[in-house]
C-alpha positions as MATLAB code, in Angstrom:
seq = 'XXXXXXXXXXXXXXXXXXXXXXXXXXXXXXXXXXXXXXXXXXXXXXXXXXXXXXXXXXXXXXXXXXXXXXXXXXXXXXXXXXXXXXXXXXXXXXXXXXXXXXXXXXXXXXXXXXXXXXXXXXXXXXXXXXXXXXXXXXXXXXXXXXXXXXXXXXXXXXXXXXXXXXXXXXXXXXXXXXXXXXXXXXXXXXXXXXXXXXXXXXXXXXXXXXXXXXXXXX';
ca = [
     111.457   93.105   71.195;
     108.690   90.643   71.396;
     109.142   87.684   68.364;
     105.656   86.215   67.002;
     104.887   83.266   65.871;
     102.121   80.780   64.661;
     103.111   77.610   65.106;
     105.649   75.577   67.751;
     107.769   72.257   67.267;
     109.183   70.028   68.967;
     112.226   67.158   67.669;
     113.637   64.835   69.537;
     113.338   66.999   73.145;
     115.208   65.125   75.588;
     115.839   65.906   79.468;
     117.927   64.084   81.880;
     118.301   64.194   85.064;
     121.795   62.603   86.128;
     120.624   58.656   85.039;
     116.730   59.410   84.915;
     115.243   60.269   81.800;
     112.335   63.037   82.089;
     111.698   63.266   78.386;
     112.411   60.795   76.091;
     112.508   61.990   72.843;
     109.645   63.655   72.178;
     108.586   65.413   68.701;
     105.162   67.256   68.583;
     103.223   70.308   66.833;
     101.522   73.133   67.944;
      99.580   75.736   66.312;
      97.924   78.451   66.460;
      94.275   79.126   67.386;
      94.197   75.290   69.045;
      94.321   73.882   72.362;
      96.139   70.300   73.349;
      95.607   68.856   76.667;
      98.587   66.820   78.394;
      97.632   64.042   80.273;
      99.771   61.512   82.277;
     100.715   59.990   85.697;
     103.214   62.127   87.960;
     106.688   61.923   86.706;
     105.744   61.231   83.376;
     107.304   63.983   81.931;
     104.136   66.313   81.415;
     105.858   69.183   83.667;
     108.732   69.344   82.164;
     107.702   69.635   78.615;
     106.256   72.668   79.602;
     109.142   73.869   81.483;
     111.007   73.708   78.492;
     108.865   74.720   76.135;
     108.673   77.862   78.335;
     112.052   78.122   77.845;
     112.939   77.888   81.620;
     115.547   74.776   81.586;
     117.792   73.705   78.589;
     117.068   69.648   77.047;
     119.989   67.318   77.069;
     119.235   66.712   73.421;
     116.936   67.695   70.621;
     115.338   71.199   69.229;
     112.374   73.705   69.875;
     111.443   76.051   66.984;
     108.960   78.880   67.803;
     107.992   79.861   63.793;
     110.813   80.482   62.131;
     112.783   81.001   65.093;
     115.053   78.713   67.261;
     116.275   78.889   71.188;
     119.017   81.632   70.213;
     116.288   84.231   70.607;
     114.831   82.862   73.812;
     114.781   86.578   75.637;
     112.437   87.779   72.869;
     110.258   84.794   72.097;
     109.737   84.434   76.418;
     107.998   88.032   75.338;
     105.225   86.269   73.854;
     104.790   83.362   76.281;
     102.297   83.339   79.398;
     103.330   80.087   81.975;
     100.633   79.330   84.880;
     102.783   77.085   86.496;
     101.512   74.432   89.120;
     103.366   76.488   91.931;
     102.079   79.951   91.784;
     104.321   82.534   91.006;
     102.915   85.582   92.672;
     103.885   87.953   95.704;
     102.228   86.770   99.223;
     102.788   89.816  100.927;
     101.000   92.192   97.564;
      97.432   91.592   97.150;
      95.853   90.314   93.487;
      95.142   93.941   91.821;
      98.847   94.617   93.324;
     100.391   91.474   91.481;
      98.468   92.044   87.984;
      99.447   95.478   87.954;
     103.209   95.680   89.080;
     103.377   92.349   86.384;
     101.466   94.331   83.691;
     103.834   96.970   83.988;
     106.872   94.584   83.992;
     105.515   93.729   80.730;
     105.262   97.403   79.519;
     100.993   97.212   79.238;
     100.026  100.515   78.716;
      96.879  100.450   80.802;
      98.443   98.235   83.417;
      95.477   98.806   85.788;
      92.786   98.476   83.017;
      94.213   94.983   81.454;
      94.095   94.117   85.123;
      90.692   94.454   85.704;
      89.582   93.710   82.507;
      91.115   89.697   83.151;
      90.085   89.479   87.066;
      86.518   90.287   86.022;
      86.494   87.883   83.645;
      87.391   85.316   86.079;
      85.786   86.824   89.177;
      88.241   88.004   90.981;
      87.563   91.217   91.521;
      85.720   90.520   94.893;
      88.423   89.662   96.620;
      91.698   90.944   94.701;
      92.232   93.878   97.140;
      93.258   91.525  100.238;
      96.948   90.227  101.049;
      97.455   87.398   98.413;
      98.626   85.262  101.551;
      94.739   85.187  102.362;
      93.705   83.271   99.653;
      91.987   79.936   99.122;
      93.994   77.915   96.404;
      91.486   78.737   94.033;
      91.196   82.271   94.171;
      95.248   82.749   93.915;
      94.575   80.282   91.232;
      92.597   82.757   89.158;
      95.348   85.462   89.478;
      98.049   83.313   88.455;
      95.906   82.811   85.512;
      95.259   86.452   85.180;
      98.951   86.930   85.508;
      99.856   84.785   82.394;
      97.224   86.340   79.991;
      98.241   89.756   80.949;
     100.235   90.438   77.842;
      98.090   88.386   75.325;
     100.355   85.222   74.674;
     100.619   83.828   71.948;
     101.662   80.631   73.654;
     100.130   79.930   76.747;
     101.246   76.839   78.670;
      99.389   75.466   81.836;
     100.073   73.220   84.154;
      97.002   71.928   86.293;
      95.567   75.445   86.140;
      91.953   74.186   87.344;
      93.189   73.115   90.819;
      91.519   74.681   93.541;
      88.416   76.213   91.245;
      85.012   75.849   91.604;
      82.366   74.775   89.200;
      81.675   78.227   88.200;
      85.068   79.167   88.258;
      85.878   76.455   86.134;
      83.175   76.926   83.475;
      84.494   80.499   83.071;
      88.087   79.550   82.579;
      86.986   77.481   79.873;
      85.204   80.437   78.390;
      88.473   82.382   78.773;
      90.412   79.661   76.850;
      87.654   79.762   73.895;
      88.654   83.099   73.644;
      92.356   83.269   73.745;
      92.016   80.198   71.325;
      89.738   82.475   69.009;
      92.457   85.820   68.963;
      94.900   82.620   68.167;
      96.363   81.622   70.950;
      98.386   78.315   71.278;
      97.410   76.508   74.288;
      99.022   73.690   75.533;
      97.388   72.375   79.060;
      98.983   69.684   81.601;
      95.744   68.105   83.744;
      94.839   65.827   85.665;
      90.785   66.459   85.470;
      89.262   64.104   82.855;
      86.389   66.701   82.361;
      88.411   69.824   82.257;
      90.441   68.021   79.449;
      87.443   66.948   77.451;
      86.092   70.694   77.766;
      89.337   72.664   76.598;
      91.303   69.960   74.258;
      90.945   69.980   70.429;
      93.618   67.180   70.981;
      94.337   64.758   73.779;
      98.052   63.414   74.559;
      99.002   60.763   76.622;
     102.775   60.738   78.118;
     104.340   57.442   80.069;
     107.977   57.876   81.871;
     109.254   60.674   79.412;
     107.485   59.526   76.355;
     104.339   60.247   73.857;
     102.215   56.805   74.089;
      98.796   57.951   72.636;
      97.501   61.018   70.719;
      94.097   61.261   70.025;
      92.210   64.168   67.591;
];
């Protein structure tokens, strides 16, 4: 069963790490149909806000709520999140059409192969997605981790540095793709480094320093 939802909250997420503190505290909305950009220097806890709003790690202290619905039904709201994480998360030894379709299955997609090529044409990927995935620039296994998250229409989509590796044009149509997922009503939440990238995708811009929300800006 696959729990929707239109909004996400955070209160009071905190994650330690034996004495180090990852997140602070931290309390922060999301909703639907909007896209906040997550900006801060390495180790700042940008990472693992994500992590755990993916529902991949447990905090130390304080609450997600997904909608009306809290961490108990974490198998069924995971249903309804898509996670391009910074390390890619895809097969070496399958090729791109390989990973978007055994994934698409995984996620019970009907027209596994169709939702497949529907996604790496949007991000031109087709070209290429027939090779080993082990023969890829950065970039291009960039675009089918991407692919990989959006497979099942999300309606949370998290992100962390998803532009590394692509090109100009490559870029430019990602941003495209995020207009769109934003439009069917999406939340996006996006971890970056890329000053331009951020300005391009974020309705909001936050600002994290050493586990904790210094600056917000509409």
């Amino acid at each position: 069963m696959r729990l929707d939802f239109e909004e996400v909250g955070v209160s009071g997420l905190t994650k330690a790490y034996g004495p180090t503190l990852a997140l602070a505290g931290v309390d922060l909305q999301f909703t639907a149909g909007s896209a906040t950009v997550v900006r801060g220097a390495n180790g700042s806890g940008k990472s693992t806000l994500l992590w755990l709003m993916a529902l991949l790690g447990h905090p130390t202290k304080g609450s997600l709520r997904y909608g009306g619905y809290g961490t108990d039904r974490a198998n069924e709201i995971r249903g309804n999140i898509g996670f391009v994480a910074h390390q890619l998360q895809l097969y070496p030894g399958l090729s791109g059409h390989e990973n978007l379709v055994l994934a698409a299955k995984l996620q019970g997609i009907e027209d596994a192969d169709g939702r497949a090529c529907e996604l790496a044409r949007s991000l031109a990927a087709i070209e290429y997605w027939d090779r080993p995935l082990r023969t890829y620039s950065r970039g291009q296994a960039q675009r089918i981790s991407i692919a990989r998250a959006l497979l099942h229409q999300p309606r949370l989509l998290l992100m962390d540095e998803p532009a590394t590796g692509l090109d100009a044009a490559s870029t430019d149509a990602f941003v495209e793709l995020i207009e769109r997922e934003k439009a069917r009503g999406a939340i996006v939440v996006v971890v970056t480094h890329e000053p331009k990238f951020a300005e391009a995708v974020g309705d909001r811009v936050l600002h994290m320093s050493r586990g904790r929300l210094v600056e917000a800006a509409a």
